[in-house]
Structure formats: C-alpha cells, structure tokens
C-alpha positions as CSV (number, residue, x, y, z in Angstrom):
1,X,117.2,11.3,-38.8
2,X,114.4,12.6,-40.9
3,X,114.9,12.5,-44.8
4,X,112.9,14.5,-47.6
5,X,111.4,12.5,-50.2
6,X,109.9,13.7,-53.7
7,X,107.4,10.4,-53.5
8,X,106.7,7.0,-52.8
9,X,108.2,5.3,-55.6
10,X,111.9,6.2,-54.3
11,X,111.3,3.9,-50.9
12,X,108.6,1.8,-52.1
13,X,110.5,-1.7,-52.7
14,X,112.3,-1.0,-49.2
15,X,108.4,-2.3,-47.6
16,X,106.4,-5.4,-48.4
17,X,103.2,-3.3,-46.1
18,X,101.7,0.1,-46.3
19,X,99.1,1.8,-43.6
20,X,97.8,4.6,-44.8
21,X,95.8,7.2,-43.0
22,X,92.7,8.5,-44.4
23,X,91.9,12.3,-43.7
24,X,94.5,14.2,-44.8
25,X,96.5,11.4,-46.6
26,X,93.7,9.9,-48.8
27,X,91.3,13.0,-48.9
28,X,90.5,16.1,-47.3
29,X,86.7,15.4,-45.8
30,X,85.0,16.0,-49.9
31,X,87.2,14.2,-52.5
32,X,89.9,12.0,-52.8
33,X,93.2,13.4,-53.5
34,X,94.1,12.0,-57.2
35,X,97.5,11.5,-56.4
36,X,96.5,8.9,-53.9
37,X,94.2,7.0,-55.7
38,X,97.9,6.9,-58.2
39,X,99.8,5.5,-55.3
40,X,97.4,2.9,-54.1
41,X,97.0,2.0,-57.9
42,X,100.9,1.7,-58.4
43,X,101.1,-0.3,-54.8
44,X,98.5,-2.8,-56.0
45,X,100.0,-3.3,-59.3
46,X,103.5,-3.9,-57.2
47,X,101.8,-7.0,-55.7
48,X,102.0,-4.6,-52.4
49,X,99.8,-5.0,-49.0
50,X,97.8,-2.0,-47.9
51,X,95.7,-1.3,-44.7
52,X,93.4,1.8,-44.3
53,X,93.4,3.0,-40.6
54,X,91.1,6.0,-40.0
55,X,90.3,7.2,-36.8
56,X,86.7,7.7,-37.7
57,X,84.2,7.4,-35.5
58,X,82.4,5.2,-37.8
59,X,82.7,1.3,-38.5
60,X,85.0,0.2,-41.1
61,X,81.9,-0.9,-43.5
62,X,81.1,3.1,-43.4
63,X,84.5,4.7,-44.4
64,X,84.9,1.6,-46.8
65,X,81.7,2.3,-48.6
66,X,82.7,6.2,-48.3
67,X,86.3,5.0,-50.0
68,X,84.5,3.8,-52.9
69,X,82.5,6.7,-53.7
70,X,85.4,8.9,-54.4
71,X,87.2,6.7,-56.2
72,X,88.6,4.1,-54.0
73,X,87.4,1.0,-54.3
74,X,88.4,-2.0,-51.9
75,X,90.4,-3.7,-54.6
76,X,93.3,-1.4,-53.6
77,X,93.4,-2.3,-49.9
78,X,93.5,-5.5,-47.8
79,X,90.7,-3.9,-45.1
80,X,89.8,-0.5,-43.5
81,X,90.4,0.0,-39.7
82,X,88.6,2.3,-37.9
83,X,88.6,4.1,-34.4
84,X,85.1,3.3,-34.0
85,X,84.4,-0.2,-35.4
86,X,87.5,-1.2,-32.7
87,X,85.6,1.2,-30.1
88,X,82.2,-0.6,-31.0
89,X,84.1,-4.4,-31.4
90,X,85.4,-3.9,-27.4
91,X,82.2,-3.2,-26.5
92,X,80.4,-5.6,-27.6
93,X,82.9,-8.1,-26.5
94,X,84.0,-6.7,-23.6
95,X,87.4,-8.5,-23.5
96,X,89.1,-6.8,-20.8
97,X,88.4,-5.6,-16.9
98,X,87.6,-1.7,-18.0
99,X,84.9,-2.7,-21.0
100,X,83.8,-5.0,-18.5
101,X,82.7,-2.8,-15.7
102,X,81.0,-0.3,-18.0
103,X,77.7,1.2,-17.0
104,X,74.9,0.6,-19.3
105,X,73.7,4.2,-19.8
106,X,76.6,6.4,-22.1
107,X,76.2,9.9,-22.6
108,X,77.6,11.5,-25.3
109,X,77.9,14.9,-26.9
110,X,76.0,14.5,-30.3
111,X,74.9,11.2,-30.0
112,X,74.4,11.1,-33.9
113,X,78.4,10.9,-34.3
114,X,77.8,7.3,-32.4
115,X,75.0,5.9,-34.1
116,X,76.8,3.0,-35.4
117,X,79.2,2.3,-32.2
118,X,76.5,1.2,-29.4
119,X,73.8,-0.8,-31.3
120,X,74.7,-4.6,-30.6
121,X,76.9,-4.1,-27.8
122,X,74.1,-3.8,-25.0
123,X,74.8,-0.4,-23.8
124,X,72.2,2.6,-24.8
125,X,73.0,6.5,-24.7
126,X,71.5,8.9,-22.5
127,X,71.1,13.0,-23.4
128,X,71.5,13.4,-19.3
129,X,74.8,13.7,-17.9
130,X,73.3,13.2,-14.9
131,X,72.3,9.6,-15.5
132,X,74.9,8.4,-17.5
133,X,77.6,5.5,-16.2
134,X,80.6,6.8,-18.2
135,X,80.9,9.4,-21.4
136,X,81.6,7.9,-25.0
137,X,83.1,10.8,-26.5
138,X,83.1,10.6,-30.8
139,X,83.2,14.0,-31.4
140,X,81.7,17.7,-31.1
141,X,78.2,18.6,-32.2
142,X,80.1,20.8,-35.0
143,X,83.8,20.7,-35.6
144,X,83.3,25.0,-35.9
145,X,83.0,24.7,-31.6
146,X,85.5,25.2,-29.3
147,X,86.5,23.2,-26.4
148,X,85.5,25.7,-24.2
149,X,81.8,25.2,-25.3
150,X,82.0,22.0,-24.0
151,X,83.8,22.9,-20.4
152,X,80.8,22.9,-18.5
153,X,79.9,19.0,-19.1
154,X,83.7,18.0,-19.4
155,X,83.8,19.3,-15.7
156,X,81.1,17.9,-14.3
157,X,82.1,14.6,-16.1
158,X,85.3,14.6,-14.2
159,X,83.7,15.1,-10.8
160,X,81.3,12.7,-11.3
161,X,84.4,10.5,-12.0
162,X,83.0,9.2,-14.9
163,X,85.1,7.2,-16.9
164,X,85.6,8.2,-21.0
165,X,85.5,6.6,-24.1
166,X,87.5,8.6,-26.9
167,X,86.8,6.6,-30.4
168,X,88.4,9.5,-32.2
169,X,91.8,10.5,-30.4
170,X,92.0,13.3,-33.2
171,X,92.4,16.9,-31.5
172,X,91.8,18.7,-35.2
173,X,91.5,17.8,-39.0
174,X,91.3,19.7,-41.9
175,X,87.7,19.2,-43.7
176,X,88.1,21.2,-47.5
177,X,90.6,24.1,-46.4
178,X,88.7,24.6,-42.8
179,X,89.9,23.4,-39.3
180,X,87.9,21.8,-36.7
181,X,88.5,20.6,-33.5
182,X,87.5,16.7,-33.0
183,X,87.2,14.0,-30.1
184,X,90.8,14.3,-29.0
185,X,90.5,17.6,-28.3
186,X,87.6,17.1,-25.9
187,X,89.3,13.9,-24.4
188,X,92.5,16.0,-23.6
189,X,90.8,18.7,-21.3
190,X,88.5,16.2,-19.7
191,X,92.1,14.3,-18.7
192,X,93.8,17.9,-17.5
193,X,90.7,18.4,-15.3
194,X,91.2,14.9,-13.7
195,X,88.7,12.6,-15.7
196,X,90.0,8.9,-17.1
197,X,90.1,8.3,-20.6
198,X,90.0,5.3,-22.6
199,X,91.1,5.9,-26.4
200,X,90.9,3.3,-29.6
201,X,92.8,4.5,-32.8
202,X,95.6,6.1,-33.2
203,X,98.3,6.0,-32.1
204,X,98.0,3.6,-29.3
205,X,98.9,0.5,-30.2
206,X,96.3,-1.9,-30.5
207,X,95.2,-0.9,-34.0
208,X,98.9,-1.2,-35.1
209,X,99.5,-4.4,-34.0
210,X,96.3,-4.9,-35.6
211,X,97.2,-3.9,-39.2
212,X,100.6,-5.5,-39.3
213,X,98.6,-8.5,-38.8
214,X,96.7,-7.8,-41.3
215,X,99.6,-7.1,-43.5
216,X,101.1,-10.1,-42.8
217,X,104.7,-8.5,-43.2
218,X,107.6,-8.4,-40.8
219,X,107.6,-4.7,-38.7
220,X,110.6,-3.5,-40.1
221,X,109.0,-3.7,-43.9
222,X,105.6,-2.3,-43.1
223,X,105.3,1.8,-44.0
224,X,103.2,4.4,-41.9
225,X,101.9,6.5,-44.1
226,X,99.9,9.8,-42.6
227,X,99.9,13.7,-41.9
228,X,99.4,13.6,-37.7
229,X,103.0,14.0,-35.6
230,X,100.7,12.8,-33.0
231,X,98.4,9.8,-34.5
232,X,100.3,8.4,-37.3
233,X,104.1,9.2,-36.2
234,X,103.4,8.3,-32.6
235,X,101.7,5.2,-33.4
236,X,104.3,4.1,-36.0
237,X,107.5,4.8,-34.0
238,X,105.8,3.7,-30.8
239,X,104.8,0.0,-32.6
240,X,108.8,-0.1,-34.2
241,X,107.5,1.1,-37.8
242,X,109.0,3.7,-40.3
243,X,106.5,6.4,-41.1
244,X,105.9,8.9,-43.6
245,X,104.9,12.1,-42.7
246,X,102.9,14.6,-45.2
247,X,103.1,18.1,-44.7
248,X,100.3,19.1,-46.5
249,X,98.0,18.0,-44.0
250,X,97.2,18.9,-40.4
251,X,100.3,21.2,-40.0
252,X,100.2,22.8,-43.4
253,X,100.2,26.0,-41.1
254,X,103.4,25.1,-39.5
255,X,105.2,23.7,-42.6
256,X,104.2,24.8,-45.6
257,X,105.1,28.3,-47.8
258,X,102.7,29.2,-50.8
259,X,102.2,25.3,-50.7
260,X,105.6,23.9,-50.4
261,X,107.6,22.3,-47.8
262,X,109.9,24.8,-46.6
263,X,113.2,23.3,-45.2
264,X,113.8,26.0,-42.2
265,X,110.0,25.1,-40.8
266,X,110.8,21.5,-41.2
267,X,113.7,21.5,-38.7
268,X,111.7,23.4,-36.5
269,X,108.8,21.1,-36.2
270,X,110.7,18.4,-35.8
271,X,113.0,20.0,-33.3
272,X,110.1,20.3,-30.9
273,X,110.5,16.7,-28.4
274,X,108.3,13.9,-29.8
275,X,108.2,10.8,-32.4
276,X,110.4,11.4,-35.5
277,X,109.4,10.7,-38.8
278,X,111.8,8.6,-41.0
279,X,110.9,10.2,-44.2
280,X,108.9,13.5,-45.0
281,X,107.3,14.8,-48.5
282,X,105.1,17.8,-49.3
283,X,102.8,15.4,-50.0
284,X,101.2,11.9,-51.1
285,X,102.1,11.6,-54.9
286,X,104.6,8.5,-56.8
C-alpha cells in the first residue's frame, strides 16, 4: 500500500540511493523546479548517492550540460542516464543478436531529434521510408502532432516489417503547462499495427540495473523518484525498488484540484491495474 508523504526528508535516511527523473521531477522543459534543486542540495549534504535518468533522446553529456544551466550542476549527482546515450552506446557496440542484425540505413521522423544517437555507431539516416533497414524513432517533428499524423508511415513501417528503435518510451510530457505527445506514443501504435519495437529507458530494466550500479547501494535502499505510473513506477517496482510518485506531473489532470493532491482521485488512479507506488506527494519539495 501506497502512503502520502509531505516530502523527502520524512523517508530520506530509510535509502542510501536516489534516481530521480528529470522532466516533470527536476523541471518542467524551461526551468528547474527550486524545490528540487533544495532536495538534491539537502541529499548531497546527507553524504547521499544520486542518479539522473532521463529518457531524453539526447546523450547524457547533453541533459548534463542542460542540468547546469538551470541550476543544477553535476556536483549534486553521481552521473546522468539517458534514453538515448544507452540507445546510441548499443549501437555502436552492438552487444546483442538484434543491434547486431541492424540495417545500415535508419529512418526516422525528424531526424534532428537523433542528431547525437547515430554518429559513431556506423549506421546513417535516410528521409525515405522506402530505403530504410529499420525505423529509430526519438520523437515527433513537434510534440503539438498527433499520432494520427504519423499513421501513414507507422503503417507502412509495419508492413514493411521493419523493425523500431524507440529511445524515448515517453507517450506525453508536460513542456511549461502544455502537453505533447513523444516517442512512446508513436512506438505504441506502430506495436498495435503489428510492427517490433525495441525500447532503451524507462522502465525496462536495463537502465535500472544500470543506476543501482552506479549507486553502489543494496535494491532495497535505493529510491525512485519520478511523475510517470508507466516509466518511473513500472521501472522501479519491476527492478524490486520503492518509488516516489509526484502528482504534479504528467497526471496533474487526473490527480490534482486547484493544485493539490486530492485523496478521492488518488485512490482512483491507483485503483486502475498496474505498478503501485510506495509513497506519493503533491510534489518534489523536503
């Protein structure tokens, strides 16, 4: 069972390791939330281990250097994770059967959203569909589309039987107020109209088992901390880790009243099936 929480400090000596998501959690797509520039400060000060894992698009230098700028600079964190620096890392190493077998031609839908991903690996991008050997799949051209603007090429993906790379499994994210559908989204219908997908971030598992490495703590000491039922929740209780789950995030519209947690929506979120939280709060805050 689920318990409310008023902020970090009343569970923070119960963990030795923290993961904390980024959009959302950290900042809403301008500027960091000043309450969690407080918490990291406080955590660091506690002698406490943190890991940023973002399913950005971008490598982990990117998002890092982005951190900085708005106040958070890599003296509060152990190392950023990222979506895409695991989705460019796999293909330039190609440690398994399925990076392996990878065509060298990848089409994408705004090829600017891979820029960083395929340089190195020895795979280029293609603006034809038609040539492409699979589909790496960071994102819309503008998070303002609609799947269905994309339903065209997602079905001809699929009966081309090309293969996908998803390097953002976000379906939606909250950039300043505004919602916006992201790579998830698009990898989710390609899957319901028969196409294979391949996902790196959150929540499968590789990037967990990643960060409690990093952590260097024991499982059942290290901390989720994120806004996504489906990313951060999934991935923590699917890798045996407690989570936090803000609710001022990416269901604000399903939990919050005039910007409070409201204990009636609560139960109903979480009486939905799928991965529990252990503890909730209205937000990131000490």
């Amino acid at each position: 069972m689920f318990e409310r929480i008023d902020g970090l400090a009343a569970i923070a000596d119960r963990y030795d390791g923290f993961v904390f998501d980024v959009w959302g959690t950290l900042y809403d797509g301008g500027a960091a939330y000043p309450q969690a520039v407080a918490v990291l400060q406080r955590l660091a000060a506690a002698g406490k281990a943190v890991v940023v894992l973002s399913n950005s698009p971008r490598p982990a230098a990117v998002v890092a250097e982005r951190l900085d700028g708005i106040g958070i600079p890599a003296a509060l964190y152990r190392e950023v994770i990222t979506s895409g620096g695991e989705c460019h890392r796999h293909l330039r190493d190609r440690p398994d059967d399925f990076h392996a077998g990878l065509g060298p031609l990848a089409f994408g839908f705004d090829p600017g959203r891979f820029a960083h991903i395929l340089p190195g690996t020895g795979f280029e991008s293609t603006p034809e569909l038609e040539a492409a050997d699979w589909i790496l799949n960071a994102g819309p051209r503008s998070g303002l589309d609609t799947v269905a603007d994309y339903e065209a090429a997602l079905a001809r993906g699929a009966a081309r039987g090309l293969a996908m790379i998803c390097a953002n499994p976000d379906k939606v994210v909250y950039e300043q107020g505004v919602k916006m559908i992201h790579a998830g989204a698009l990898a989710q219908r390609y899957e319901e109209l028969g196409g294979r997908v391949h996902y790196h971030g959150k929540p499968h598992a590789p990037v967990f088992a990643r960060s409690i490495e990093v952590l260097g703590a024991r499982p059942d000491r290290v901390l989720v901390v994120g806004d996504n039922r489906a990313t951060d929740v999934a991935g923590a209780v699917a890798a045996g880790l407690d989570s936090l789950m803000l609710a001022d995030g990416v269901h604000c519209d399903d939990l919050l009243v005039a910007g409070r947690l409201a204990d009636e929506r609560l139960r109903a979120f979480l009486a939905v099936p799928g991965p529990q939280p252990r503890w909730v709060a209205d937000r990131l805050g000490w």
